[in-house]
C-alpha positions in Angstrom: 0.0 0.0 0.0 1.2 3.1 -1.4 2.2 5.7 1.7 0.7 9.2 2.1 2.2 12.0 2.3 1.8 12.5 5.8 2.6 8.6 7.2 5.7 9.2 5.5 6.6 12.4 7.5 6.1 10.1 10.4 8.1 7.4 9.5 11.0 9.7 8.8 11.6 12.2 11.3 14.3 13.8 9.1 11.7 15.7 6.9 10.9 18.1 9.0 13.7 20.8 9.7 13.6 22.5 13.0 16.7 24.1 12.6 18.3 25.5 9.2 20.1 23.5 7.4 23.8 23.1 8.3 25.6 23.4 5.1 28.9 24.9 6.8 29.0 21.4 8.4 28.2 19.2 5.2 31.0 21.5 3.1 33.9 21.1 5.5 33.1 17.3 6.1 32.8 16.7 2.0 35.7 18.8 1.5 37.7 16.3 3.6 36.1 13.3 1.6 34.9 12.0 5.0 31.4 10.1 5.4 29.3 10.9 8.2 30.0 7.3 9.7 33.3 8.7 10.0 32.6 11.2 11.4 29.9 10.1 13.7 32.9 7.6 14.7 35.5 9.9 15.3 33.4 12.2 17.7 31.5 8.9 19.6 28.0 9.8 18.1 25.3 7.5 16.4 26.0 8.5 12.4 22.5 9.4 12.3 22.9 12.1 14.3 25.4 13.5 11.5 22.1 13.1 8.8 20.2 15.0 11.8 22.6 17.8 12.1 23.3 18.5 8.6 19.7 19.0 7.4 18.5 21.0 10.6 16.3 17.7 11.9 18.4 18.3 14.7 21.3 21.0 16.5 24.1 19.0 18.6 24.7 19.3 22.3 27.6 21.4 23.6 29.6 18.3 24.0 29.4 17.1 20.6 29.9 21.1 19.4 33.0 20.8 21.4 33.8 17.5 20.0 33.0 18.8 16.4 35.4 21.5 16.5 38.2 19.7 17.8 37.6 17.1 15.2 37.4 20.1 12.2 40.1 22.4 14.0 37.5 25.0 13.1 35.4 27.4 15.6 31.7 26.8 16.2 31.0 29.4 13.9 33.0 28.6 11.3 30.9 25.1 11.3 27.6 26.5 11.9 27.3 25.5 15.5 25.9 28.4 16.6 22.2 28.5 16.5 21.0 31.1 13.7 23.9 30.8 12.3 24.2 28.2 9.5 24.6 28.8 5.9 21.6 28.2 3.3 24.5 28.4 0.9 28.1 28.0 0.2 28.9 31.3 -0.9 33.0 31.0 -1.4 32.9 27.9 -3.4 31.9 28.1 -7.2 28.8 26.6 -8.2 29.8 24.2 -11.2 33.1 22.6 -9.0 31.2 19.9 -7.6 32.1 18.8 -3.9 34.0 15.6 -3.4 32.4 12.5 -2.1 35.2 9.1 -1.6 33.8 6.4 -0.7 35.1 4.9 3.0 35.2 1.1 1.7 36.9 -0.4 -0.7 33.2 -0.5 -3.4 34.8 3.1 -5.2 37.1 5.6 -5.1 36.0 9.0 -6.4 38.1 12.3 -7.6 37.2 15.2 -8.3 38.0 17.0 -11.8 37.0 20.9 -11.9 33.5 20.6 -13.5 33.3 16.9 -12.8 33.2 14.0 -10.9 34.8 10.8 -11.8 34.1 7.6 -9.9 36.2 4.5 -11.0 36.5 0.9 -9.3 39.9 0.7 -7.5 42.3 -2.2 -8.5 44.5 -3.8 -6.0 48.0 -3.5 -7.4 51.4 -1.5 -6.4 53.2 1.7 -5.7 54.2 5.6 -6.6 57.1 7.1 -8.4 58.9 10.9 -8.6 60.0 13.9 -10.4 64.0 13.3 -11.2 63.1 9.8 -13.1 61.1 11.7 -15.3 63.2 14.4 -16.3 66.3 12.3 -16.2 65.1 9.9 -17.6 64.1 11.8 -21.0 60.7 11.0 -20.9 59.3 14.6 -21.7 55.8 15.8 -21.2 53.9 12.7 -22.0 50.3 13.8 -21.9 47.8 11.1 -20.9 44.2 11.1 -22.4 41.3 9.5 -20.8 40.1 8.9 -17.2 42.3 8.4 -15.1 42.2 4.8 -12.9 42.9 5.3 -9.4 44.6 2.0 -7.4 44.5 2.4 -3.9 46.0 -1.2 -2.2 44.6 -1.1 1.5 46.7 -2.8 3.6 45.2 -4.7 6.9 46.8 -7.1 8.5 47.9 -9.0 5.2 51.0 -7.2 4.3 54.3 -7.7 5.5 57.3 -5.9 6.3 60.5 -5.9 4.4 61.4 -3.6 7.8 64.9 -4.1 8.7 66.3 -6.5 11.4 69.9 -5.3 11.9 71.3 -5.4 15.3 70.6 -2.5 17.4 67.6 -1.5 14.2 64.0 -1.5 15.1 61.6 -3.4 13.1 58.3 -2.1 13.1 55.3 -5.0 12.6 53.3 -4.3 10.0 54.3 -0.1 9.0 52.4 0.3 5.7 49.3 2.0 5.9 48.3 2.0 2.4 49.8 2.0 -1.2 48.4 4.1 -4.2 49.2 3.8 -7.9 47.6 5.7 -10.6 47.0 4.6 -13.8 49.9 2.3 -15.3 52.9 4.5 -16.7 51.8 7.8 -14.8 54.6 8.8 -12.3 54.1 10.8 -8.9 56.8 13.1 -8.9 56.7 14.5 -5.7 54.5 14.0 -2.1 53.3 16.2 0.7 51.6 16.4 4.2 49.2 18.8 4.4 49.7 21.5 8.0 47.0 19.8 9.8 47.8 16.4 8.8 44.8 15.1 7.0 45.3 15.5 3.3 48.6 14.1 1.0 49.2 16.3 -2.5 51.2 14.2 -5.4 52.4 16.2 -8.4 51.7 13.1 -11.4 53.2 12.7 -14.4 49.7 13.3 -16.6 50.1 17.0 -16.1 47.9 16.9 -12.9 48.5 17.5 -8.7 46.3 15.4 -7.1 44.3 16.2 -3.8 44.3 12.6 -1.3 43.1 11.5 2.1 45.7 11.2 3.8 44.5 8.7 6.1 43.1 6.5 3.7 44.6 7.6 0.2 41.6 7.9 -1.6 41.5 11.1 -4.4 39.7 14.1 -3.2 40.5 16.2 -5.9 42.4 16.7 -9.4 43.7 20.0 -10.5 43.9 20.0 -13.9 45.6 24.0 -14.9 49.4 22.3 -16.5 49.7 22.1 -19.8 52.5 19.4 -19.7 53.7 16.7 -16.6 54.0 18.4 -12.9 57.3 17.9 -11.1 56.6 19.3 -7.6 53.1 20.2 -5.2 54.1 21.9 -2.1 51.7 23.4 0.6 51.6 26.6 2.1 51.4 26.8 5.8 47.7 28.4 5.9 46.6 24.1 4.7 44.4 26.3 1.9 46.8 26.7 -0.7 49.0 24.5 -3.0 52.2 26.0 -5.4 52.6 24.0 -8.4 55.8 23.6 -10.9 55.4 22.1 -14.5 57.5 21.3 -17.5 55.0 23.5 -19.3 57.4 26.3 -17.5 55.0 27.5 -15.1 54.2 27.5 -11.3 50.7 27.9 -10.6 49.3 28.4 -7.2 45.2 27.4 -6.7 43.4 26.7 -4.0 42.8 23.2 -2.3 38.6 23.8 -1.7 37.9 24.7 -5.2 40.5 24.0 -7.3 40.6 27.4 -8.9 43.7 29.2 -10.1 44.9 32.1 -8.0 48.2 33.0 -9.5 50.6 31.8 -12.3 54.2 32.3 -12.2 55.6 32.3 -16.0 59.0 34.0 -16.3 60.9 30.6 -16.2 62.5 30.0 -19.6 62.8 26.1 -19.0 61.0 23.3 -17.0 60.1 24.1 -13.2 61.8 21.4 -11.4 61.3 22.5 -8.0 59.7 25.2 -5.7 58.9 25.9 -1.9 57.0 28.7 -0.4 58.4 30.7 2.5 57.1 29.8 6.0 54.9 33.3 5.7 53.1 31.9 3.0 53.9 35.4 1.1 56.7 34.1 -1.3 57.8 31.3 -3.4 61.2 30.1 -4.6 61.3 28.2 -7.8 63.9 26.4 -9.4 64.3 25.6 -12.7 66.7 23.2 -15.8 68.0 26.9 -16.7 69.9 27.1 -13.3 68.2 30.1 -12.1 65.8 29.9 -9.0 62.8 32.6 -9.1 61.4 34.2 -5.9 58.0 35.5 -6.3 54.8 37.3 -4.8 52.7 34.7 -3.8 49.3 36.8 -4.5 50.2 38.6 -6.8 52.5 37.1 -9.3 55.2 39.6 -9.3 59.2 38.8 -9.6 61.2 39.9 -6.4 64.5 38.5 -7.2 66.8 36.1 -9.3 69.5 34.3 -7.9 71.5 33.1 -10.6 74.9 31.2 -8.6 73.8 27.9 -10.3 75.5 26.0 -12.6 73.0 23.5 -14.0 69.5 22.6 -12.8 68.4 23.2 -9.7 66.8 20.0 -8.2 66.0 21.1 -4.3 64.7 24.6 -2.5 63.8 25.2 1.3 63.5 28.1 3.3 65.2 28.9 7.0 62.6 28.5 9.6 62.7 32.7 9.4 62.6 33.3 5.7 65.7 35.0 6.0 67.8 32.4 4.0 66.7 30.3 0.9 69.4 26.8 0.6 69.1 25.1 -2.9 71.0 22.7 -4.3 71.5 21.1 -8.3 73.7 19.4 -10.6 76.7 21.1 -9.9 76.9 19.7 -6.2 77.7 22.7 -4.5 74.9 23.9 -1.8 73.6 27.4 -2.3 72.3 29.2 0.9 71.8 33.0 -0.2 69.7 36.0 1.1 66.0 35.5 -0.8 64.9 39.4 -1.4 68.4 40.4 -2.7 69.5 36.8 -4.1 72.7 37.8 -2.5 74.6 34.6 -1.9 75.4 34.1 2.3 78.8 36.3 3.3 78.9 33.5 6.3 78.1 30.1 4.4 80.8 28.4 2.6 80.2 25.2 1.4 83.6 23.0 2.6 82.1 19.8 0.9 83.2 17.9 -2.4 81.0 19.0 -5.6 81.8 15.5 -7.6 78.1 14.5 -7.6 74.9 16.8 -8.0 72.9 17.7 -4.8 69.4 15.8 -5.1 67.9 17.3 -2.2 68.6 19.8 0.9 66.9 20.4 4.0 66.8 23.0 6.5 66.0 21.4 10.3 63.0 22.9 12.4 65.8 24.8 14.6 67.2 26.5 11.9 70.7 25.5 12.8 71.1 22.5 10.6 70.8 21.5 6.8 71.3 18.3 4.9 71.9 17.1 1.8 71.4 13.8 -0.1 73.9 13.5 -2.8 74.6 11.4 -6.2 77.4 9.4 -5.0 75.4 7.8 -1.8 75.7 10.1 0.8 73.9 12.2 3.3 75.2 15.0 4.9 74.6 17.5 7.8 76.3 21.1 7.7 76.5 23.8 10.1 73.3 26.5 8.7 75.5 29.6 9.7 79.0 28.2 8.5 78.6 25.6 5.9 81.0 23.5 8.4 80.7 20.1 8.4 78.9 18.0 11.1 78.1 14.4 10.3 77.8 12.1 6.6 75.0 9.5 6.9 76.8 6.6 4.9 74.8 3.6 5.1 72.4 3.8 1.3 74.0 2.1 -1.2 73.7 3.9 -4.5 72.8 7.1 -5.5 70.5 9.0 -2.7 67.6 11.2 -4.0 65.6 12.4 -1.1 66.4 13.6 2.6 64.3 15.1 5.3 64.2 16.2 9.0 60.9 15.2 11.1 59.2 17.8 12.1 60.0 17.2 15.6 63.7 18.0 14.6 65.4 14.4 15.8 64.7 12.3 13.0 65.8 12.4 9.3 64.5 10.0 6.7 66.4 9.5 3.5 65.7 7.2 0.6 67.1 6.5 -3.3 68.2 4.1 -5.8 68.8 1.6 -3.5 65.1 1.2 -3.1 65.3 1.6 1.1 64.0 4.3 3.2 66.6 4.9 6.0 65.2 6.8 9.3 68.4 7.6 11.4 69.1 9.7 14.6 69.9 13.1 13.2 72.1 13.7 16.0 74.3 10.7 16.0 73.4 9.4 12.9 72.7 6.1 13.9 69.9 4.0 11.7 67.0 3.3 13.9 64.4 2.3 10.9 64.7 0.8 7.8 61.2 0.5 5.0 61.6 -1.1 1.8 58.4 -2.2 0.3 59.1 -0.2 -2.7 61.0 -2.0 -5.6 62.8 1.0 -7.5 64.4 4.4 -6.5 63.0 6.8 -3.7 62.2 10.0 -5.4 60.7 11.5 -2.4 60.0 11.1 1.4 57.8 13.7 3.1 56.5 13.7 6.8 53.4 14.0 8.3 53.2 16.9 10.8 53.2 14.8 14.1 56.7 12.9 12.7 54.6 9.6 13.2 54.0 8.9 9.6 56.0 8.9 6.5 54.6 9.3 2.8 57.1 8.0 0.3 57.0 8.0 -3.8 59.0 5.2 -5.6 59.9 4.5 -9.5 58.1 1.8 -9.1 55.3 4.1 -9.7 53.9 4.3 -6.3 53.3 6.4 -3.3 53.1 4.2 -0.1 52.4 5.4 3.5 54.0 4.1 6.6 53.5 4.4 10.3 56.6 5.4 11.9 57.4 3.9 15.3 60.8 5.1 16.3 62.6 3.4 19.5 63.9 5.9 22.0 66.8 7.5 21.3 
């Protein structure tokens, strides 16, 4: 028997609104590509209650407003908590970007495209690889045409380590979180935590940066603005932002909600290998195959300097923890650590180390007193920040070493490279506490997640793989 209109409002509760609806709620939830059961799960609440909240059946407790906002790290009234308060519409997003939805299980993984949405079926496979193979290795901009398949591998209790068992090493049961692989020949050039922790960004090899879940992998969103294969995505430190660099000779910087373009950076004359925004989130350095590295307004565009001391390309940028310095580092193995507003090299810095390999990467620690290098003949290396003198050499990779970088917590560094391994050592006595190697080609790229208890790692094997890091005490 057919239902009236009227039994059905009694059957379902949820039709009628008492409150407005909370769409500040719903967009900061979707926006993060979690369900409601996730959320529900995460905050000790029935996932109805979620349903309840969002439409206006219902307006949550001061506990679970508490709760809510922890969860979001947003205010109440940035999430609508406040009664009278919540949006009837999302004002700052645009109206034909659709808002993500993933999927929680393993049925579908969703991405969004600006202007679409594209749901595939995942297919168990392997990992993630990074931006040097595919410049070195003469590839070019290979533009890929079609949807793109997403592979995310989740990994339960199945897996198992290839963790280290050296004496005196720690091997951690189980680390791997989860493994994703796009579509087969696509390379992920470089990998990064967002500030807060919950989103991973991937610059890919089909001209796209790609938006994921950090804790689960799955593809939030695509942006789409390159013309040809993207070599580096780097966050700014407001979490809203990402800084691009193509081999279409751009850096674009767009916005992680929406995917729109904010500002293009285009007076490179060659291939943007590399960039890194200042810890102000005002500025952005840019390296490029010409051997120049660009510094830049971040809003509006405009050049502020040139620093031109490079001979060859310039594979690796960071900033001092006060903006004051910018260290870079290329093929002609000599670190660069000048003054970014002048590109006036340092008058204090001299670099004492050999320059018979390039520099793949450099790093400046959270202190500001230390930076390290990972070389082409195998080695990593510490350097006093103020004097270039020597501290420590890391010793134990094997072949060429791509990738090096401090925790955030300032004791770790993890390092990876051609001999497949991700090395996490004691930064201070350089002693190897962890070794990963579930990856079966070069290391490109190792970056941390913000709390120094997870690592996210892109391989030639054409995969980006997360690990749990579990540390012994030093």
């Amino acid at each position: 028997m057919e239902e009236t209109q009227g039994e059905k409002k009694k059957r379902d509760p949820l039709m009628k609104a008492q409150y407005a609806p909370n769409l500040k709620l719903k967009r900061e939830r979707e926006l993060r590509g979690w369900s409601q059961a996730l959320v529900a799960e995460q905050i000790g609440a029935q996932s109805n209650l979620i349903t309840r909240w969002e439409t206006g059946a219902a307006f949550p407790s001061p506990y679970y407003r508490q709760k809510l906002c922890t969860l979001f790290e947003k205010d109440a009234a940035y999430l609508g908590l406040i009664k009278g308060d919540a949006d009837s519409a999302v004002s700052e997003l645009h109206k034909d970007v659709p808002v993500p939805h993933v999927q929680q299980t393993d049925q579908e993984v969703g991405s969004v495209v600006q202007g679409e949405q594209v749901s595939e079926p995942p297919v168990r496979g392997t990992p993630a690889v990074g931006r040097r193979t595919l410049i070195l290795s003469g590839l070019g901009g290979v533009a890929l045409s079609g949807i793109i398949g997403w592979r995310i591998w989740w990994l339960g209790g199945v897996v198992k380590t290839s963790a280290s068992s050296l004496p005196g090493e720690h091997a951690p049961s189980n680390p791997l979180r989860y493994r994703y692989t796009p579509q087969a020949d696509v390379f992920v050039n470089d990998v990064a935590w967002s500030p807060n922790g919950t989103q991973i960004v991937c610059a890919v090899g089909d001209n796209t940066a790609q938006i994921l879940d950090g804790k689960r992998g799955t593809v939030i969103r695509v942006y789409r603005g390159h013309k040809d294969y993207v070599n580096c995505a780097q966050w700014a430190a407001d979490g809203i932002r990402v800084a691009s660099a193509s081999a279409d000779k751009t850096a674009q910087i767009w916005s992680v909600a929406t995917g729109t373009l904010l500002t293009t950076y285009t007076r490179h004359q060659k291939s943007v290998l590399y960039l890194a925004w200042s810890h102000s989130g005002t500025m952005v350095a840019s390296g490029s195959r010409d051997g120049k590295v660009h510094v830049w307004d971040a809003f509006t565009g405009e050049k502020i300097s040139i620093y031109t001391g490079h001979a060859g390309s310039v594979w690796s940028i960071r900033w001092s923890p006060d903006d004051k310095s910018v260290v870079s580092g290329g093929d002609d193995g000599i670190i660069h650590v000048w003054e970014p507003v002048e590109a006036r090299p340092s008058a204090d810095f001299h670099y004492v180390g050999p320059a018979t390999s390039g520099i793949n990467e450099v790093d400046w620690a959270p202190n500001g007193k230390w930076i390290v290098s990972a070389h082409g003949d195998g080695h990593v290396s510490i350097w006093d920040a103020l004097t270039g003198t020597h501290v420590l050499t890391y010793p134990e990779h094997k072949a060429v070493v791509r990738t090096a970088r401090w925790s955030p917590s300032g004791t770790l560094i993890a390092s990876g490279g051609a001999d497949t391994a991700i090395h996490v050592w004691n930064a201070v006595t350089g002693k190897r506490l962890l070794q990963y190697q579930q990856q079966t080609n070069d290391i490109l790229e190792v970056s941390w997640s913000p709390d120094s208890n997870q690592l996210a790692s892109a391989s030639k094997d054409k995969s980006m793989v997360v690990y749990a890091v579990d540390a012994p005490h030093m």
